[in-house]
C-alpha positions as CSV (number, residue, x, y, z in Angstrom):
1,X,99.2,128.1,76.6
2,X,101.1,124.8,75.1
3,X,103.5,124.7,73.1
4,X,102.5,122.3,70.1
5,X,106.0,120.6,69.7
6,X,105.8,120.0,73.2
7,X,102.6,117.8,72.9
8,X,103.5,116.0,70.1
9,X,105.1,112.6,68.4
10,X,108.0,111.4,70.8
11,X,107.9,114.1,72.5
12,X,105.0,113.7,74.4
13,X,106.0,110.2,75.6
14,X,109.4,110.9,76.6
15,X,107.2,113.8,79.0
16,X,105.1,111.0,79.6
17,X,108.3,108.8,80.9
18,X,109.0,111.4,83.2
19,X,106.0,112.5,84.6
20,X,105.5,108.6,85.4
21,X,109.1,108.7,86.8
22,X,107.9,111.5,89.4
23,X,105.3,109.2,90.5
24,X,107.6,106.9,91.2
25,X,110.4,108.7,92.8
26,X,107.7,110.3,95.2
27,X,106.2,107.1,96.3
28,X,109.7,105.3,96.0
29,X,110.4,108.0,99.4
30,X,107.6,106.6,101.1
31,X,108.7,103.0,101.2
32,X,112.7,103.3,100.3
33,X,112.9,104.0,104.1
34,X,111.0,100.8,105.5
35,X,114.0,98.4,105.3
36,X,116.7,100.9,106.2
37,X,114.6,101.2,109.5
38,X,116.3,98.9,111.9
39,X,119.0,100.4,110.9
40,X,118.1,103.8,111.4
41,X,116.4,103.1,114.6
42,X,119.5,101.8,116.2
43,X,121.9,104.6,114.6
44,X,119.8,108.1,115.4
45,X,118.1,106.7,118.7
46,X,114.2,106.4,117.4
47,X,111.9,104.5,119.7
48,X,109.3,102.0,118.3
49,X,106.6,104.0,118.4
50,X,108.3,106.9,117.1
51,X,110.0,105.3,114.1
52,X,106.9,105.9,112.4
53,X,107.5,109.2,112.0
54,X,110.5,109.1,109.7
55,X,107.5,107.7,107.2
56,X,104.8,110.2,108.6
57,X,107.3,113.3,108.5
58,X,107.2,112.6,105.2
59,X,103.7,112.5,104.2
60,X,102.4,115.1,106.4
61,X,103.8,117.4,104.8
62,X,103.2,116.1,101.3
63,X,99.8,115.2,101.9
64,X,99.1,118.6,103.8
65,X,101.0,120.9,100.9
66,X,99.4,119.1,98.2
67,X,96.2,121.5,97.8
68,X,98.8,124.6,97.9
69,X,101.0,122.7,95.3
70,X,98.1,122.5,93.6
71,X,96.8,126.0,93.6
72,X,100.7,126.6,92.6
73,X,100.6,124.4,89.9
74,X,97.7,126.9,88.0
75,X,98.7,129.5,89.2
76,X,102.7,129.5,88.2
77,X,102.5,126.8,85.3
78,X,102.7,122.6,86.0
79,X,106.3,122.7,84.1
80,X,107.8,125.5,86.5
81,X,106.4,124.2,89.7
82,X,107.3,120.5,88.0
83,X,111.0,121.8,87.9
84,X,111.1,123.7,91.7
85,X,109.8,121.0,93.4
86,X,113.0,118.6,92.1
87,X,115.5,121.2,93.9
88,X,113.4,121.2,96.9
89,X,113.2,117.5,97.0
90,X,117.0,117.1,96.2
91,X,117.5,119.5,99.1
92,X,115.5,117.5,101.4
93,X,117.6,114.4,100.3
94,X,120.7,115.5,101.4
95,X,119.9,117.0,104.7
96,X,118.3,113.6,105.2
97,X,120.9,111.8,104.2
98,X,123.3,113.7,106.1
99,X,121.4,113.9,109.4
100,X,123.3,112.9,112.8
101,X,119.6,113.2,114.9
102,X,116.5,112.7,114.8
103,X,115.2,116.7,114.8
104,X,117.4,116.5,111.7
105,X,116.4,113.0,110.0
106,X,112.8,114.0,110.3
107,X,113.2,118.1,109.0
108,X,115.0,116.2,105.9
109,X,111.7,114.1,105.5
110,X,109.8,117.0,105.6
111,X,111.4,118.8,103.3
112,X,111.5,115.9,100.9
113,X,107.8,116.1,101.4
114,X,107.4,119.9,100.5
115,X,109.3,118.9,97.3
116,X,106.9,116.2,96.5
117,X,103.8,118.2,97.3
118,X,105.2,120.6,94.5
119,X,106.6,117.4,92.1
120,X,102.7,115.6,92.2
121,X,99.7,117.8,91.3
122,X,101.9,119.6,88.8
123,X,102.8,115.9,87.0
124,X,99.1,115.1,87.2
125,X,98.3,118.6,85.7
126,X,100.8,118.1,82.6
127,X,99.6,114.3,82.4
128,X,96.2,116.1,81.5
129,X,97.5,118.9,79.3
130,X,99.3,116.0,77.2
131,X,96.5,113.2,76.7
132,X,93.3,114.9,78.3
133,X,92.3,115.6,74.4
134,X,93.7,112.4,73.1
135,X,91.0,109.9,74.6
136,X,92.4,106.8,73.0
137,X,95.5,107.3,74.4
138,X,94.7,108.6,77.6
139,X,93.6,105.3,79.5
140,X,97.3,104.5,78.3
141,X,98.8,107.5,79.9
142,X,96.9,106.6,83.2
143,X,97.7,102.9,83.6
144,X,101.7,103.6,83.1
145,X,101.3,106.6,85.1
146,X,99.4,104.7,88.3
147,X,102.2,101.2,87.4
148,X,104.4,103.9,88.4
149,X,103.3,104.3,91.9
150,X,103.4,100.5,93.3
151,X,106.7,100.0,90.9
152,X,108.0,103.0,93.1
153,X,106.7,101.6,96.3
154,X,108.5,97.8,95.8
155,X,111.7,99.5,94.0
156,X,111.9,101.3,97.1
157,X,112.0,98.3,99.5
158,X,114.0,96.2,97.1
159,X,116.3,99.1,96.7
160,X,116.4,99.9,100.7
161,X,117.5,96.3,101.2
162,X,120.6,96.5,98.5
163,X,121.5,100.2,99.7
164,X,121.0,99.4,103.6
165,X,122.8,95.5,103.5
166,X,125.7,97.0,100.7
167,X,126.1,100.6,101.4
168,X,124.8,102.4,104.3
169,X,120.7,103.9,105.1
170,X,121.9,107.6,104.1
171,X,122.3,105.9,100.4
172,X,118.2,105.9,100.3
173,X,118.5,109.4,100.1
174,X,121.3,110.6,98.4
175,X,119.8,108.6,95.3
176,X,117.7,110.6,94.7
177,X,119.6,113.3,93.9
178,X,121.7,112.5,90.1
179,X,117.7,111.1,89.4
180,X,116.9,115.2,90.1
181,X,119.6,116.4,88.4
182,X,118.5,114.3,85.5
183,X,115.2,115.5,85.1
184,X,115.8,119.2,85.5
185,X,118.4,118.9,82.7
186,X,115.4,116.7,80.1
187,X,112.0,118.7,81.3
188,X,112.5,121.5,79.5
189,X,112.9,120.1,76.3
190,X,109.9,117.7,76.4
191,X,107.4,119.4,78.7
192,X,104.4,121.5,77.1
193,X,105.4,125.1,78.7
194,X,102.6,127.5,80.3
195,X,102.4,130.5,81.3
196,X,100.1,130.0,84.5
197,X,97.5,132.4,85.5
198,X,96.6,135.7,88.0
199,X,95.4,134.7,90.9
200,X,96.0,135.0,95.0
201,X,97.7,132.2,97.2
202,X,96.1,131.1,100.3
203,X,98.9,130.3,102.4
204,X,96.5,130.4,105.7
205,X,94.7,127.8,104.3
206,X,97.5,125.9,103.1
207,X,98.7,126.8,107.0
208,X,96.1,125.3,108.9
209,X,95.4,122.2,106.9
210,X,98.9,121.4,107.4
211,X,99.1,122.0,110.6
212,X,95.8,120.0,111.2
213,X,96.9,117.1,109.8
214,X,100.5,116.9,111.5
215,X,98.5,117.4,115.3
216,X,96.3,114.7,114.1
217,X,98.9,112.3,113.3
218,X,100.9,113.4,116.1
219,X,98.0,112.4,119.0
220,X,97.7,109.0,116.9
221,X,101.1,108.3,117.2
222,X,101.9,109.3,120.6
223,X,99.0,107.7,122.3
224,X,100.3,104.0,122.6
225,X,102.5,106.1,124.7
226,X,100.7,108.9,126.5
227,X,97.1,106.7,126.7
228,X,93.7,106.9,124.7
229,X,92.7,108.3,128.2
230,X,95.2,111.1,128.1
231,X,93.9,114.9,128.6
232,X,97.5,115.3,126.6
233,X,95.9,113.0,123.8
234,X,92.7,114.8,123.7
235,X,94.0,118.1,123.7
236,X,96.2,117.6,120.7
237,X,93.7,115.4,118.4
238,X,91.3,118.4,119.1
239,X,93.6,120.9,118.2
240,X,93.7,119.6,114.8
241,X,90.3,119.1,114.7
242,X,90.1,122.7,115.0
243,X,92.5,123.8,112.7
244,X,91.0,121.4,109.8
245,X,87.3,122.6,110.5
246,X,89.4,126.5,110.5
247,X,90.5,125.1,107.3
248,X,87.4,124.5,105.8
249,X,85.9,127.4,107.1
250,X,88.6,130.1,105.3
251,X,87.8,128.3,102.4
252,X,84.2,129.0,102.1
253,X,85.5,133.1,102.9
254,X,88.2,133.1,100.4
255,X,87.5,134.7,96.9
256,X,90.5,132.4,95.8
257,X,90.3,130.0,98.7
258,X,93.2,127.1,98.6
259,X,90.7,124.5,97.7
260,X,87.0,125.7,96.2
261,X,83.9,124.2,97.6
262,X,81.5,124.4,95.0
263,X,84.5,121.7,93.7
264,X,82.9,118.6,95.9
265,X,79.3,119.0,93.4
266,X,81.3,117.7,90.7
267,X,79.3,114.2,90.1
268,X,81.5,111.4,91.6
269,X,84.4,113.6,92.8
270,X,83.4,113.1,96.7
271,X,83.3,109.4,96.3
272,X,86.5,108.8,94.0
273,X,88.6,110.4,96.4
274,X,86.7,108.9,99.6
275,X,88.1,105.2,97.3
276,X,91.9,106.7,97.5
277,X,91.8,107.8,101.3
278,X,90.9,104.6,102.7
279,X,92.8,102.5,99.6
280,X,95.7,104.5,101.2
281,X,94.9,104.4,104.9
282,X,94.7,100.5,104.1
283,X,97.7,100.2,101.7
284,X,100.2,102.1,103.0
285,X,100.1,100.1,106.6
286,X,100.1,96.9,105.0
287,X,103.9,97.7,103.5
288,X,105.1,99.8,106.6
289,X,104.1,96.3,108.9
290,X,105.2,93.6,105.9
291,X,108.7,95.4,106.3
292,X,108.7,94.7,109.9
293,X,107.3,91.2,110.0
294,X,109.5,89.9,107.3
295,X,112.8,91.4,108.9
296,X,112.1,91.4,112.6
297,X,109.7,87.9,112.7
298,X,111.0,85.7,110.1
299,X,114.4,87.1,109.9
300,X,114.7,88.0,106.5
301,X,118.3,90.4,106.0
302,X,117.4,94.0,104.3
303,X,118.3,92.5,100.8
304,X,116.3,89.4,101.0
305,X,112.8,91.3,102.6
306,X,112.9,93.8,99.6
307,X,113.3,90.5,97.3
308,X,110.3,89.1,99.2
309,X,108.1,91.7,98.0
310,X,109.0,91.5,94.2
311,X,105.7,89.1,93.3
312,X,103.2,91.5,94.3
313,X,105.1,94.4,92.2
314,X,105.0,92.4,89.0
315,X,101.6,91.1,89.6
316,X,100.4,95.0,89.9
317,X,102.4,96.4,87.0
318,X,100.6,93.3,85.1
319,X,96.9,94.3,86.4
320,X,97.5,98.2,85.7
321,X,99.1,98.0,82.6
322,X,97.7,94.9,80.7
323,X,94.4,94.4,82.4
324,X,92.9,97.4,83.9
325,X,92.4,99.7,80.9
326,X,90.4,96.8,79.2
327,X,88.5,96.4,81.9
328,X,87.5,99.4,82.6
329,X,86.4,99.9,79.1
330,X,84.5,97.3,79.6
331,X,82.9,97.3,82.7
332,X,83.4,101.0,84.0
333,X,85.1,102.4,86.7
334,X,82.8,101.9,90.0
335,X,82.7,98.0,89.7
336,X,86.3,97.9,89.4
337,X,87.0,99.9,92.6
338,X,84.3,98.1,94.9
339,X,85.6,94.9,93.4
340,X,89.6,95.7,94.1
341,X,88.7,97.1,97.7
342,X,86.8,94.8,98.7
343,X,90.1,92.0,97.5
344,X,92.3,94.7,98.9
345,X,90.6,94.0,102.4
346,X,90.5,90.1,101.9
347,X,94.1,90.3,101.3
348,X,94.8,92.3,104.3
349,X,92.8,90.2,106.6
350,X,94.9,86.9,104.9
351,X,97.7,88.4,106.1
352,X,96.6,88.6,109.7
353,X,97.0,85.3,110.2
354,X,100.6,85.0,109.6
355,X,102.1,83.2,112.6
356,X,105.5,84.0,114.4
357,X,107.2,81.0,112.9
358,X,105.5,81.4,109.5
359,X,107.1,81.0,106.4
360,X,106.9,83.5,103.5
361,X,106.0,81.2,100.8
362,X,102.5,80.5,103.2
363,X,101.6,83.6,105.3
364,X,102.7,86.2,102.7
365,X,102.9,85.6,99.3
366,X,99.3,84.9,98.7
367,X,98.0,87.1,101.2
368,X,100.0,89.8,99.2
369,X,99.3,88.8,95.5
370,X,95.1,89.2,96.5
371,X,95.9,92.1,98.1
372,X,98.4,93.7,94.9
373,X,95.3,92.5,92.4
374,X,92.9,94.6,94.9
375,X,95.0,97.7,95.1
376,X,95.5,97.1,90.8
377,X,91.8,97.2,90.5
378,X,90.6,99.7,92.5
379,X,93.7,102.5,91.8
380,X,93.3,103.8,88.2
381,X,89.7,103.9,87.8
382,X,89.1,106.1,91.0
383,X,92.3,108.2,89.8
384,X,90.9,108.6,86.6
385,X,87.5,109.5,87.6
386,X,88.9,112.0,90.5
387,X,90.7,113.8,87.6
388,X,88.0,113.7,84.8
389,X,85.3,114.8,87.9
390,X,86.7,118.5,88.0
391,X,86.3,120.9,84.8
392,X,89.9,121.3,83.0
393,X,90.5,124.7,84.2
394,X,91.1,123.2,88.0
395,X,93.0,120.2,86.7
396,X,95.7,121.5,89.2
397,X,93.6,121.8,92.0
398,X,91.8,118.3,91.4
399,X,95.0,116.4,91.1
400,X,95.6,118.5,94.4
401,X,92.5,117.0,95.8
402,X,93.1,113.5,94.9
403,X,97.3,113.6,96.0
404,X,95.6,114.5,99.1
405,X,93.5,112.1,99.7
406,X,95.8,108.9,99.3
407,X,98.7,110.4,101.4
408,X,96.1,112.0,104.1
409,X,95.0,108.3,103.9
410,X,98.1,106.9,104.3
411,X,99.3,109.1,107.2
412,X,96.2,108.5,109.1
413,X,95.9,105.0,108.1
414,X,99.6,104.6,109.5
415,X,99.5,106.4,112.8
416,X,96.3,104.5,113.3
417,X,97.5,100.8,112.7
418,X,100.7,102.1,114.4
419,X,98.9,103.1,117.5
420,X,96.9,99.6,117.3
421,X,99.8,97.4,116.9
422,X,101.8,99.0,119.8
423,X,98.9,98.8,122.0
424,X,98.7,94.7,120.8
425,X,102.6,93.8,121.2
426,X,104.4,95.9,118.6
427,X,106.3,97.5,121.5
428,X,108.6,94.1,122.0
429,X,111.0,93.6,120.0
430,X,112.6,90.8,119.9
431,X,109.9,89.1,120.5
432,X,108.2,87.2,117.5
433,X,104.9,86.2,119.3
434,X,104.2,89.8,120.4
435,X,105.4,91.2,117.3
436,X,103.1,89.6,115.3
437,X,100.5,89.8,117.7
438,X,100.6,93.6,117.0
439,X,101.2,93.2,112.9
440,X,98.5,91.1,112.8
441,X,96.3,94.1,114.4
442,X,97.4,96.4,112.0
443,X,96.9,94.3,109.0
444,X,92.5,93.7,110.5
445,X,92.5,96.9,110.9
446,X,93.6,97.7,107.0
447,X,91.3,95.2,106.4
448,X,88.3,97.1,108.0
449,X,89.7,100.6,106.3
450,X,89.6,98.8,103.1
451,X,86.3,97.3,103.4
452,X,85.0,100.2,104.5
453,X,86.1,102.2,101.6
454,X,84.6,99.4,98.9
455,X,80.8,100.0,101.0
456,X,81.2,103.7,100.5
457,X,82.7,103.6,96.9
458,X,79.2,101.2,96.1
459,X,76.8,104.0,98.1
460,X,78.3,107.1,97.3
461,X,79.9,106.6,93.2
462,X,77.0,106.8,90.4
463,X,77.2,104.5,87.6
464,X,78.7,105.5,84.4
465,X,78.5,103.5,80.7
466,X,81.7,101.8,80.3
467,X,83.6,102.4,77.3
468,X,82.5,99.4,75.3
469,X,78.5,100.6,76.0
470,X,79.0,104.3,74.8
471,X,80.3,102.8,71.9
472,X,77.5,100.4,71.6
473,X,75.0,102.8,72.2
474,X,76.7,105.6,69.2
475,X,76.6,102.8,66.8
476,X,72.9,102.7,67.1
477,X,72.0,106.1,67.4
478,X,74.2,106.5,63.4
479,X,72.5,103.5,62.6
480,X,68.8,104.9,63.1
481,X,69.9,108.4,62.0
């Protein structure tokens, strides 16, 4: 049950403030890291191809735990899962931040990740508890709640390059920590409380998807190294195979399985989360390779790359807040997301044809404004209709489903472009031909993901009324009542 006080006046929006700041702590994680990099890479020993994995640690396990945070998050109550998965995610933080190896760095990222997986679908869940009955304010809720995510993402970069120039690369950690401590000390007070519900936990299914996804990422990753032609390669990439298709077969066999099939007939679930795999498989590359371009191609120091990247964060937090909720009201959700993936893929393909002596006023700021008004179009209105797709009594388990889908996307969608850009020059560094060579891979094949993803969003998402039409269409039913 919620409390009332809990859902009400100022209240609600200070919840609001911090369910929007979990969004973007977690995704803050997934890109604080990319300028510290270098850094990191020379200090604990990483390879090139390998380096990835300090992103891919993280989001593997985030992206695989997300349908067991999930299924936590009903189960246990959003507010108390909400408040667990800030220890665990301070926890991770400072064994991070405090690692001497690379076993070590990476266990830190994982752990960060377990946190996160617990932090998300509960946030979502609350989101929904708070403004799911309050439809004029819930398009609100939504479009500061998604600003959050690509504020996150450039905060991070911007705030890697202050931390890794000023202080040292264990700083991107250890901030997050007083940020924790903060909002374990406020959530009580403003969340709605719950009581959660009976129910089983299907840790074998939360087991093998997991597992799945990390051997899947893992045969991507490695084989630049080991070879597409590999037995090694083959072995492993099957493997997860197998333990993903176990995954989906425990779930048709569970009485309380992890993740409930009869879920995927909700109308336009399928294809709203289909939209945030591939906007993530495309996305998340596209800042993981800008990182490396602008520092180890053009030459940009930590401080100055993060700077770079401030343009596309303003120009998003201007499409999601400002312009989005108007026009999906106006025009609906699907055209919106086939429209901003289909500029999401122009964008990427823009930016591969940067050149090695390119300039960042020419081969990246426009490139990377089309691509941030793509990503702006295309990211709230498949959220939203991911969430609304699923009845209210699974709202844990659909914000589960959709967590999942962007950060399965964007583990994939890195380990892919990884394993593309290595096998086209990525491997050289030092060497700004090469290097961009392989960047420039990465970002046509983001471009492909994203395309991709706008055909399926136009085959596979039905048409729904757009705000302004339902309201058009009750004003004429009362006026021939």
């Amino acid at each position: 049950m919620t409390t009332p006080t809990a859902s009400t006046g100022s209240r609600r929006w200070t919840a609001l403030a911090l369910i929007a700041l979990a969004q973007f702590m977690v995704i803050m994680d997934t890109s604080i890291i990319g300028v510290a990099l270098p850094k990191m890479q020379t200090d604990l020993g990483f390879s090139q191809e390998n380096l990835s994995w300090v992103f891919n640690a993280y989001v593997v396990a985030f992206g695989g735990l997300l349908l067991l945070g999930g299924r936590l998050s009903d189960l246990l109550g959003a507010r108390r899962l909400f408040s667990a998965g800030w220890i665990v995610l301070a926890a991770g933080s400072l064994t991070a931040g405090l690692a001497g190896q690379i076993w070590a760095e990476l266990a830190g990222r994982a752990l960060q990740g377990i946190g996160a997986a617990l932090i998300a679908p509960s946030a979502l869940t609350l989101l929904m508890t708070l403004f799911g009955s309050r439809p004029q304010e819930l398009p609100k809720a939504f479009a500061l709640y998604g600003a959050a995510a690509p504020a996150g993402g450039t905060a991070g970069v911007f705030l890697g390059g202050i931390i890794t120039q000023y202080a040292s690369w264990p700083w991107v950690f250890y901030i997050n920590i007083p940020i924790a401590l903060i909002v374990l000390a406020a959530a009580p007070a403003v969340m709605p409380s719950d009581t959660g519900r009976r129910g089983s936990i299907d840790l074998a299914g939360a087991i093998t998807v997991t597992a799945g996804l990390a051997a899947a990422v893992y045969a991507i990753v490695r084989a630049p190294e080991t070879g597409w032609s590999s037995a090694d390669t083959w072995l492993v990439l099957l493997v997860g195979v197998a333990l993903i298709a176990a995954f989906v077969a425990l779930q048709s066999k569970r009485r309380e399985p992890l993740m409930r099939p009869g879920i995927w007939k909700a109308p336009n679930l399928a294809g709203a989360n289909i939209a945030q795999l591939l906007m993530a498989a495309a996305w998340i590359p596209m800042w993981f390779f800008l990182n490396l371009y602008l520092q180890q191609v053009l030459g940009l120091d930590a401080f100055a790359s993060g700077s770079a990247l401030l343009p596309m964060t303003v120009a998003i937090m201007i499409m999601m807040i400002v312009l989005a909720p108007r026009l999906i009201r106006r025009f609906g959700p699907k055209p919106l997301i086939v429209l901003g993936l289909f500029a999401l893929a122009a964008g990427m393909f823009w930016l591969s044809l940067a050149r090695p002596d390119g300039t960042f006023r020419v081969d990246v700021l426009p490139a990377s404004l089309l691509s941030a008004v793509g990503m702006s179009l295309a990211f709230i209105p498949s959220l939203g209709t991911a969430l609304s797709s699923a009845r209210p009594e699974e709202g844990g388990l659909a914000s589960g489903i959709v967590n999942t889908s962007y950060q399965v996307g964007s583990a994939l969608g890195l380990a892919a472009m990884t394993a593309l850009a290595a096998a086209h020059g990525a491997r050289e560094p030092g060497n700004p031909t090469a290097l961009t060579n392989g960047f420039s891979a990465a970002f046509l094949g983001a471009a492909v993901l994203a395309a991709v993803g706008a055909l399926a969003a136009l085959l596979t998402l039905r048409t729904t009324p757009s705000a302004d039409e339902a309201d058009s269409g009750e004003q004429q039913e009362k006026a021939t009542a």
